[in-house]
C-alpha positions as YAML, in Angstrom:
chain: A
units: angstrom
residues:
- id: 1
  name: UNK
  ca: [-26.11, 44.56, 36.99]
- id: 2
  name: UNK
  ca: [-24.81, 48.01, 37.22]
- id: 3
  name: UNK
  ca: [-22.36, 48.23, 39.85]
- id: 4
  name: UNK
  ca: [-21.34, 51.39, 41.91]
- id: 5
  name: UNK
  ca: [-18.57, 53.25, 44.19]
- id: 6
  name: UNK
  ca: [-19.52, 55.13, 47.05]
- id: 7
  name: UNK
  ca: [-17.34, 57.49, 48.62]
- id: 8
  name: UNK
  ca: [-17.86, 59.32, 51.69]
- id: 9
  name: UNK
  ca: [-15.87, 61.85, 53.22]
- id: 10
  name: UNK
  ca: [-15.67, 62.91, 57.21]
- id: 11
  name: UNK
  ca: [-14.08, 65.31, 59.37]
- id: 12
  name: UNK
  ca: [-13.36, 64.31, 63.05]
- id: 13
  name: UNK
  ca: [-12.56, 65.99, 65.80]
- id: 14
  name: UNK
  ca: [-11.24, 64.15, 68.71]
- id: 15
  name: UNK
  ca: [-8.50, 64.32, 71.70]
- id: 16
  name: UNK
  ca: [-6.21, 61.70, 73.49]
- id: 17
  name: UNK
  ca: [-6.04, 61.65, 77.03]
- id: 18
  name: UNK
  ca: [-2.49, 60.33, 78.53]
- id: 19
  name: UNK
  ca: [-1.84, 60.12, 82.02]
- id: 20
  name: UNK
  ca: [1.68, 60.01, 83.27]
- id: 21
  name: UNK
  ca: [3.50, 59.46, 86.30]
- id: 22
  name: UNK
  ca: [6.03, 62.36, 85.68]
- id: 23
  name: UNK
  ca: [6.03, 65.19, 83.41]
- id: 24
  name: UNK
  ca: [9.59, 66.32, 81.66]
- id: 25
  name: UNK
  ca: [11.01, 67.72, 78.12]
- id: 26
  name: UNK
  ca: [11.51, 64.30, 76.85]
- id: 27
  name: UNK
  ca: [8.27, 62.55, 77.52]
- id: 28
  name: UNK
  ca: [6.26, 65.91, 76.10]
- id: 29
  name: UNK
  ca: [7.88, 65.59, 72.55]
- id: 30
  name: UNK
  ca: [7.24, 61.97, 72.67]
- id: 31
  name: UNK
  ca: [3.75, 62.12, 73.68]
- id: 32
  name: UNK
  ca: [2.08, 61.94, 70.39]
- id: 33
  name: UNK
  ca: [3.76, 58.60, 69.69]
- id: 34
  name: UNK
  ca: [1.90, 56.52, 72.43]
- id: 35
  name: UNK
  ca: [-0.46, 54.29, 72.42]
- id: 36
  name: UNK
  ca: [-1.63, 54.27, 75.67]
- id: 37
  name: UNK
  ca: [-3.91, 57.32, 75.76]
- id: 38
  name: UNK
  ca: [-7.83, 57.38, 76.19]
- id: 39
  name: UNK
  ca: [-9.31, 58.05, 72.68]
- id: 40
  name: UNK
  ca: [-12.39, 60.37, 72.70]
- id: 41
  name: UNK
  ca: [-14.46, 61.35, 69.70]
- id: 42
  name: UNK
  ca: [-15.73, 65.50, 70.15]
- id: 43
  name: UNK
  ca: [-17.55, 65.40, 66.89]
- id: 44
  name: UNK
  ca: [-18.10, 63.89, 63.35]
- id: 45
  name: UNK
  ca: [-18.78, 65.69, 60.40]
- id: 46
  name: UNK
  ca: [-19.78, 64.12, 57.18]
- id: 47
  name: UNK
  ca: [-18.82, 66.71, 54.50]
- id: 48
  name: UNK
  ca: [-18.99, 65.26, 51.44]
- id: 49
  name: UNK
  ca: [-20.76, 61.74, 49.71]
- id: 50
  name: UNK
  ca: [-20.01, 61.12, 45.88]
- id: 51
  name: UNK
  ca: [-21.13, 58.01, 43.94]
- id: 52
  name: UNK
  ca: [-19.35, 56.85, 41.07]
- id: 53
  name: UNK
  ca: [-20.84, 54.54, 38.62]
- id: 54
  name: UNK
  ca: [-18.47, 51.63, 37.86]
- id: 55
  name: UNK
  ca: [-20.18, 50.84, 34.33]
- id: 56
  name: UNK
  ca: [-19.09, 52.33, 31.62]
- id: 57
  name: UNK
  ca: [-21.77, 53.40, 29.81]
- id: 58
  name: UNK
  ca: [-23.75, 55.19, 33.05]
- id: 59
  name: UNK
  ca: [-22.55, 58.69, 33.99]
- id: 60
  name: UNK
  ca: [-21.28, 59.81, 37.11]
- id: 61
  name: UNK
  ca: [-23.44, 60.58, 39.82]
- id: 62
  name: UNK
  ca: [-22.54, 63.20, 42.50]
- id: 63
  name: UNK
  ca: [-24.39, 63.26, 45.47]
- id: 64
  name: UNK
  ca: [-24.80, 66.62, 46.80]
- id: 65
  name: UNK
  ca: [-22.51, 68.01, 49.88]
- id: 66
  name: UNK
  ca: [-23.88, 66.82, 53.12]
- id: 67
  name: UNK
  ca: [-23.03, 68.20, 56.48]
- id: 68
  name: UNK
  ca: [-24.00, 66.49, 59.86]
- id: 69
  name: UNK
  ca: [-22.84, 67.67, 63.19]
- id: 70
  name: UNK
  ca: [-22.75, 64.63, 65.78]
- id: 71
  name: UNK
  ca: [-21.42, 65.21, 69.18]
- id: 72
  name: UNK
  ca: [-20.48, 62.60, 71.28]
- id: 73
  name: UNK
  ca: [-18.95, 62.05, 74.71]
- id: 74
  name: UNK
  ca: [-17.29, 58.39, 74.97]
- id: 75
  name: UNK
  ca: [-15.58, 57.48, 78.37]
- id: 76
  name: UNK
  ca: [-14.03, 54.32, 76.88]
- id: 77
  name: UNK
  ca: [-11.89, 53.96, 74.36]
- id: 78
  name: UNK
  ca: [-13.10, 53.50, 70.93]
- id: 79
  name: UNK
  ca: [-11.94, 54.74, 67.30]
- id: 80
  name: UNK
  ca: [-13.75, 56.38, 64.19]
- id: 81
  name: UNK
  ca: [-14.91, 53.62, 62.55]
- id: 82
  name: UNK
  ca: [-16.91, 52.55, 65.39]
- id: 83
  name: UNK
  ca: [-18.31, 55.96, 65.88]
- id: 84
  name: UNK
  ca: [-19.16, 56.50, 62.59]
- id: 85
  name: UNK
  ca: [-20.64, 53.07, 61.79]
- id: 86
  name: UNK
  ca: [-22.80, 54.01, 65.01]
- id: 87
  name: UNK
  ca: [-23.76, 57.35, 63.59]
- id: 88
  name: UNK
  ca: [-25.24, 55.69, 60.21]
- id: 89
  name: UNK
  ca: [-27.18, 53.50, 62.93]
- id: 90
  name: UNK
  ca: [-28.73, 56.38, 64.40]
- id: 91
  name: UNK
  ca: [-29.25, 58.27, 61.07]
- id: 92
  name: UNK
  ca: [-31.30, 55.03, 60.21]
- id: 93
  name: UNK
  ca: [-33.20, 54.81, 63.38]
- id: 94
  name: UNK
  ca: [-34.07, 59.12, 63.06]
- id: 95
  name: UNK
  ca: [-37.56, 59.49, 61.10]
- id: 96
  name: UNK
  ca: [-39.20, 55.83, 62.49]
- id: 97
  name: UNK
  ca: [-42.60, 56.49, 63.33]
- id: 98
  name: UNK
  ca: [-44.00, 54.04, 65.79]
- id: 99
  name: UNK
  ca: [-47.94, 53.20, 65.40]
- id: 100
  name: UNK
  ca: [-49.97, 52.75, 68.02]
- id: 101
  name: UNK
  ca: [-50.94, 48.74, 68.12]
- id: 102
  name: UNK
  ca: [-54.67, 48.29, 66.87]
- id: 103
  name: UNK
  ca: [-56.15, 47.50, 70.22]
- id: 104
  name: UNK
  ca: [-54.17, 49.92, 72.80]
- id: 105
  name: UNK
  ca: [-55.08, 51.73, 76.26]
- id: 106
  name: UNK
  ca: [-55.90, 55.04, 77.70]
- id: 107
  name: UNK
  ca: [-58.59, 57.06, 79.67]
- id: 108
  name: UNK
  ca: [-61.17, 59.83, 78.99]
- id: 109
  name: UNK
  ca: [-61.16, 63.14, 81.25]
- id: 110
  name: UNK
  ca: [-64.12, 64.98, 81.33]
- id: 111
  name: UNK
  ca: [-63.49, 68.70, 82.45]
- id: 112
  name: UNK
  ca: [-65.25, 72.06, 82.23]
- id: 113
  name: UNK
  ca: [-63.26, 74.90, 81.56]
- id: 114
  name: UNK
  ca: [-65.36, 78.44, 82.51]
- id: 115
  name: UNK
  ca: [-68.74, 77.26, 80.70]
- id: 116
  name: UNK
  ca: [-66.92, 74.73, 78.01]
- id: 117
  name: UNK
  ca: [-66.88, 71.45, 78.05]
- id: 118
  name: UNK
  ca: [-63.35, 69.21, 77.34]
- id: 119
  name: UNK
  ca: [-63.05, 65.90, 76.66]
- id: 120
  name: UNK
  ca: [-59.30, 64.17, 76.54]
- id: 121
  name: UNK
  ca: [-58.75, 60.99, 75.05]
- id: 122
  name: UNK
  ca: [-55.18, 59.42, 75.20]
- id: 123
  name: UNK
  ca: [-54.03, 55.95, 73.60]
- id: 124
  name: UNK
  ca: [-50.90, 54.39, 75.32]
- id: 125
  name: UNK
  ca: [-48.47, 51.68, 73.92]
- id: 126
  name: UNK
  ca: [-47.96, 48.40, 75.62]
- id: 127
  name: UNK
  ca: [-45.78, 49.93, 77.75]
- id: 128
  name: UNK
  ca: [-48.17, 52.26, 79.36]
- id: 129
  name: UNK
  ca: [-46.39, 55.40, 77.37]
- id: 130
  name: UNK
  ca: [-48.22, 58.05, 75.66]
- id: 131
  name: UNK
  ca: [-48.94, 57.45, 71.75]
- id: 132
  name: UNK
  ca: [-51.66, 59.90, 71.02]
- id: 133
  name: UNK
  ca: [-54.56, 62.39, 72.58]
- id: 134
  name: UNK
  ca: [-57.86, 63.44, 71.29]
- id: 135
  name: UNK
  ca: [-59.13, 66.59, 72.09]
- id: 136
  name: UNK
  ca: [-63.05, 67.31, 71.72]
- id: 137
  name: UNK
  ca: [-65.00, 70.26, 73.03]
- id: 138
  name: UNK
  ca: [-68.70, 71.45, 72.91]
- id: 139
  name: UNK
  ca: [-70.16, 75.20, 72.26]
- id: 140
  name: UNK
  ca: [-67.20, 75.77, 69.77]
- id: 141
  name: UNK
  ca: [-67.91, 76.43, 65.92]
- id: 142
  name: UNK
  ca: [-66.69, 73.99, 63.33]
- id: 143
  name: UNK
  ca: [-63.51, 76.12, 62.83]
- id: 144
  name: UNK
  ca: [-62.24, 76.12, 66.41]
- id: 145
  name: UNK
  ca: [-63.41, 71.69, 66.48]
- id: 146
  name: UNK
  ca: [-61.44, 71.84, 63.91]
- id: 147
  name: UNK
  ca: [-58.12, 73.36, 64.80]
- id: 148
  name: UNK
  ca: [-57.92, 71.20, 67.93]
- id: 149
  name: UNK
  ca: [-58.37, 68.02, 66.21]
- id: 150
  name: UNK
  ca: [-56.23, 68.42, 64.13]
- id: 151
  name: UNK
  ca: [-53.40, 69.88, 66.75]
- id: 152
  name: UNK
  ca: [-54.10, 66.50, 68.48]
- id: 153
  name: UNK
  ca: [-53.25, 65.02, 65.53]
- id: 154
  name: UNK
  ca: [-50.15, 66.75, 65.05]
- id: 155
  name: UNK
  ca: [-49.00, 66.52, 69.03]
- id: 156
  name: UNK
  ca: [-49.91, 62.68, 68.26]
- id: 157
  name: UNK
  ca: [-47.19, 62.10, 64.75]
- id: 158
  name: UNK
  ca: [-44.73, 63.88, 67.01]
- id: 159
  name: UNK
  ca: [-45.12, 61.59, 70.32]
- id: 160
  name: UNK
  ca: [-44.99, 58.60, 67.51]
- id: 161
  name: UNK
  ca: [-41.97, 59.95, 65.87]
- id: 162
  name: UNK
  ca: [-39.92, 60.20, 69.43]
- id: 163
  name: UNK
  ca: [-40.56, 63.44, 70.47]
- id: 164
  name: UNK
  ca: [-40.37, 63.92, 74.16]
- id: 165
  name: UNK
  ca: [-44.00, 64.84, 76.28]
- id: 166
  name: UNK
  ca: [-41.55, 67.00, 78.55]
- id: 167
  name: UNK
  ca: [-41.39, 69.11, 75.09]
- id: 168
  name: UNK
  ca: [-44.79, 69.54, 74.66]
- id: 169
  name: UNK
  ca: [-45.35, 70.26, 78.36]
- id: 170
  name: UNK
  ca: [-42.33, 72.99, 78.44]
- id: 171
  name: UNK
  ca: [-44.24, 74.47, 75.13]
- id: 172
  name: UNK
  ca: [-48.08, 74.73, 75.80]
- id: 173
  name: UNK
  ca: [-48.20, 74.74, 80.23]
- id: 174
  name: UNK
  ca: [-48.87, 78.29, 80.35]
- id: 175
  name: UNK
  ca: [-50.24, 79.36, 77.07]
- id: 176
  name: UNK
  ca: [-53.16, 82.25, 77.90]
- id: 177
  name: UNK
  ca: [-56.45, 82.10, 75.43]
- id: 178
  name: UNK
  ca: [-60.31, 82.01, 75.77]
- id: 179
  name: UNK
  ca: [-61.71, 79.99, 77.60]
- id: 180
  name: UNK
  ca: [-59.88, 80.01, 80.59]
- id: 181
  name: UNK
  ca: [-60.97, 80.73, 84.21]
- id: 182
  name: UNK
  ca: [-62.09, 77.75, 86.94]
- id: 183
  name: UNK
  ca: [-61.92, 74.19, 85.85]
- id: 184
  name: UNK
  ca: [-64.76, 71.27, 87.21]
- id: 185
  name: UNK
  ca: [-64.20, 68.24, 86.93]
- id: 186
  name: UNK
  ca: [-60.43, 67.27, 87.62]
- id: 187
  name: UNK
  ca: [-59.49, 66.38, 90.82]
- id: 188
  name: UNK
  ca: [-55.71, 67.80, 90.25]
- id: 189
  name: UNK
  ca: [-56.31, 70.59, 88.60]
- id: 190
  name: UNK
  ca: [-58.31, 73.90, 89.63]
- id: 191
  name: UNK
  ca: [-57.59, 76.43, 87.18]
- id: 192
  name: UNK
  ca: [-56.19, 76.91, 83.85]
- id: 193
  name: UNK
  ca: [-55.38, 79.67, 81.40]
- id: 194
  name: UNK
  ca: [-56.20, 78.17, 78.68]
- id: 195
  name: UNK
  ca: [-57.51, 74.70, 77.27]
- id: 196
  name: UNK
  ca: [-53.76, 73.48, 76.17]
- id: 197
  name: UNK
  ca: [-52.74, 74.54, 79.75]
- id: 198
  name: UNK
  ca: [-55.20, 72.02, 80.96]
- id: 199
  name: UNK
  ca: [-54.39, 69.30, 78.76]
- id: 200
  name: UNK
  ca: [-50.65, 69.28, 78.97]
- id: 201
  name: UNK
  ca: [-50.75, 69.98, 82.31]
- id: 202
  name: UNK
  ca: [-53.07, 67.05, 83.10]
- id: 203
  name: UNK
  ca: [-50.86, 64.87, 80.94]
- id: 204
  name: UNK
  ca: [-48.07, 65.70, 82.92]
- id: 205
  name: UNK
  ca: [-49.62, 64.61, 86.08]
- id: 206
  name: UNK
  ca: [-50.84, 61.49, 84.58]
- id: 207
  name: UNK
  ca: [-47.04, 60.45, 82.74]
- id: 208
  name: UNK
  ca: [-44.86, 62.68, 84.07]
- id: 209
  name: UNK
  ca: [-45.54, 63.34, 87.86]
- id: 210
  name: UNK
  ca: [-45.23, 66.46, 87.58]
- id: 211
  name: UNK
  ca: [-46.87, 67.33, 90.74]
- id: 212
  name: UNK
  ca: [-45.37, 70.81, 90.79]
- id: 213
  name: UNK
  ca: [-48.02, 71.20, 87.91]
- id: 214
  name: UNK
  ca: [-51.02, 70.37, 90.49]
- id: 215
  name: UNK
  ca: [-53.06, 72.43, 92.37]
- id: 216
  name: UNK
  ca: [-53.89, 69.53, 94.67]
- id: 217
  name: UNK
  ca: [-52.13, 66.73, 96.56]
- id: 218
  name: UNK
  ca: [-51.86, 63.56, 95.35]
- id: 219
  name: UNK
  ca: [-54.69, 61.20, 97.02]
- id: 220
  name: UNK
  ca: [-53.78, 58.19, 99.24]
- id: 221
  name: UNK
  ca: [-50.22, 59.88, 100.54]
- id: 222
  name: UNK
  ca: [-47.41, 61.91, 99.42]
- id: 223
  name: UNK
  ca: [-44.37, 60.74, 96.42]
- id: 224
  name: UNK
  ca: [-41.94, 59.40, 99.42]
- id: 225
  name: UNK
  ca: [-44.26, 56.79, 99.86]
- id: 226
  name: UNK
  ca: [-44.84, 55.93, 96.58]
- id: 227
  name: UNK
  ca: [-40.92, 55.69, 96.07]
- id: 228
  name: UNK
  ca: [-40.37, 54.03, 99.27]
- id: 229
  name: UNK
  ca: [-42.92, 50.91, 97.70]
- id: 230
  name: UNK
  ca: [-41.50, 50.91, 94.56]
- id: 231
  name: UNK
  ca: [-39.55, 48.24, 94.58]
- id: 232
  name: UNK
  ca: [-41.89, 46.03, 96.26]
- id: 233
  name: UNK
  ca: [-44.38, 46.66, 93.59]
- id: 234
  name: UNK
  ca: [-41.69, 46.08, 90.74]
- id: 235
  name: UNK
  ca: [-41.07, 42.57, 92.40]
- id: 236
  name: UNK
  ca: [-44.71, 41.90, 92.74]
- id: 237
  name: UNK
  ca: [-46.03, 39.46, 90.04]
- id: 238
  name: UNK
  ca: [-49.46, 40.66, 90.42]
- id: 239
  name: UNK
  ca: [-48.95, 44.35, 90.24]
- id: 240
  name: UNK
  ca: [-46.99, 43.91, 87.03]
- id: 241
  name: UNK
  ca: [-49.79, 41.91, 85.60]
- id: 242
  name: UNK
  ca: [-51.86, 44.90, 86.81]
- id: 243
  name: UNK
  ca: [-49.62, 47.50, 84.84]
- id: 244
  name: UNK
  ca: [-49.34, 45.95, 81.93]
- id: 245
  name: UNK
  ca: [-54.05, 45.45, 81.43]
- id: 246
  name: UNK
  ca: [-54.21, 49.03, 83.29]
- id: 247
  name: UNK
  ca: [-53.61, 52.56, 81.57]
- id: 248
  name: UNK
  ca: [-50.99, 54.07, 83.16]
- id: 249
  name: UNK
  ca: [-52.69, 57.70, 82.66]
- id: 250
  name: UNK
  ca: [-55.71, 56.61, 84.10]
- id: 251
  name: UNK
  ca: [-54.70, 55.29, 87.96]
- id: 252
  name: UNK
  ca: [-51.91, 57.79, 87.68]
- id: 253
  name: UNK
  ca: [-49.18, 55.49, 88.61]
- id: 254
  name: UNK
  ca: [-50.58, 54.85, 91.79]
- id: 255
  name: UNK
  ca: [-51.57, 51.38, 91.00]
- id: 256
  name: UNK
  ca: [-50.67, 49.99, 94.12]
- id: 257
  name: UNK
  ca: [-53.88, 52.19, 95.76]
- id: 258
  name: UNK
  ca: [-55.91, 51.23, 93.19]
- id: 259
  name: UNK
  ca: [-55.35, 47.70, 93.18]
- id: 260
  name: UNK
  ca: [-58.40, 45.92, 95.02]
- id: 261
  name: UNK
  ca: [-57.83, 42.27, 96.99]
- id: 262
  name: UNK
  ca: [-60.10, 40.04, 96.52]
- id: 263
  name: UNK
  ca: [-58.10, 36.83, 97.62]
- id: 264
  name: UNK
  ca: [-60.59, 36.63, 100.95]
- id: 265
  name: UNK
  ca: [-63.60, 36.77, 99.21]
- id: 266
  name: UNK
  ca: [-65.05, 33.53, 98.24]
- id: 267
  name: UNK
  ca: [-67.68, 33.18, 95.61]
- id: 268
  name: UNK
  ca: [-70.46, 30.18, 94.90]
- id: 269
  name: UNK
  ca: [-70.75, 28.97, 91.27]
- id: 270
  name: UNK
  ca: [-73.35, 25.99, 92.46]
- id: 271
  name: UNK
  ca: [-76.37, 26.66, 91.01]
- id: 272
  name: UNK
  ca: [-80.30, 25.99, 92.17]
- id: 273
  name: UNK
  ca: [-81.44, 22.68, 91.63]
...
């Protein structure tokens, strides 16, 4: 078994916070020799990784120079070694794609968009966040069906790979192409520029709230309500058993106002004789 050296290299910047009682000559020049300040990592750079081969007959191997840029801002104390062994952790973690589970939920929104026709699929995880969208329309050629499938498919790898929704909402609300005009069919939306500006625009009233996005209120009351109940509905066993068989895009969050009782209606199960 070949056995091997690895030796890695950082540069860290960092500052000590002291507080004193009294400030004079003596305790200034001294100040560096405490060990009572705050310790507080700015930034970690690793510059340089080499790997030696400890066997004899294997040549050296140099890895080539790396440089990574980590800020981060630490209240408590801590030291370098705990920073950096949390950096690797994160370097790790960076590149995980999460698949959707095999049997997942989501909705379908029908819309028409000047004389087009849209259809949105989305596929949630068991949390009730966004995993992945389909995008089909009708009177396009095979060129344009094209393009938007497989832009779904690319807005879908980057919402499994930990890419933020707010990102993809910042980058397409807005976007002005053919067709745009009137849209039928949502009850939040009236209008769009273009058919990205209706999707992520109705996926950030559906996950987001973004209700500064919609054109209309939202039905059943205003978001001071729904705030107001939240907690109740947290604490409430049968809402959560409600959010976690219900897509979260579909009822919009408001699951409390879709939610039907049926605890005073009794049904007969005795059959004819």
């Amino acid at each position: 078994m070949a056995k091997y050296l690895v030796e890695t290299y950082y540069t860290c910047t960092f500052k000590v916070n002291h507080y004193l009682d009294d400030i004079n000559e003596a305790e200034l020049e001294n100040l560096e020799k405490r060990d009572d300040g705050k310790f507080e990592v700015l930034d970690v750079k690793l510059d340089n990784r080499k790997t030696k081969s400890l066997d004899p007959k294997n040549k050296v191997i140099e890895s080539n120079k790396i440089e990574v840029i980590t800020e981060t801002d630490t209240k408590s104390p801590t030291n370098v070694k705990n920073v950096i062994k949390s950096i690797n952790t994160t370097k790790e973690k960076t590149g995980k794609r999460f698949s959707m589970p095999d049997r997942r939920k989501g909705y379908i929104q029908k819309a028409t968009i000047g004389d087009h026709k849209v259809y949105l699929h989305t596929g949630e995880y068991e949390d009730g966040k966004i995993g992945e969208i389909f995008i089909d329309t009708s009177k396009e050629g095979e060129l344009v069906k094209a393009l938007m499938n497989n832009f779904a498919i690319a807005v879908s790898l980057g919402l499994q790979y930990g890419v933020p929704l707010d990102e993809f909402i910042s980058a397409f609300v807005g976007t002005k192409f053919e067709p745009s005009g009137k849209v039928h069919g949502n009850d939040r939306i009236l209008s769009a520029t273009s058919i990205l500006d209706y999707i992520f625009r109705e996926l950030a009233i559906s996950y987001q709230n973004r209700e500064d996005l919609a054109h209309t209120p939202a039905i059943g009351g205003n978001d001071s309500m729904n705030n107001e109940d939240q907690n109740s509905e947290d604490q409430n066993q049968l809402l959560k058993i409600v959010k976690d068989i219900t897509s979260k895009g579909f009822v919009r969050n408001n699951y409390k106002k879709n939610l039907v009782d049926l605890s005073d209606v009794k049904i007969s199960l005795k059959g004819k004789k």
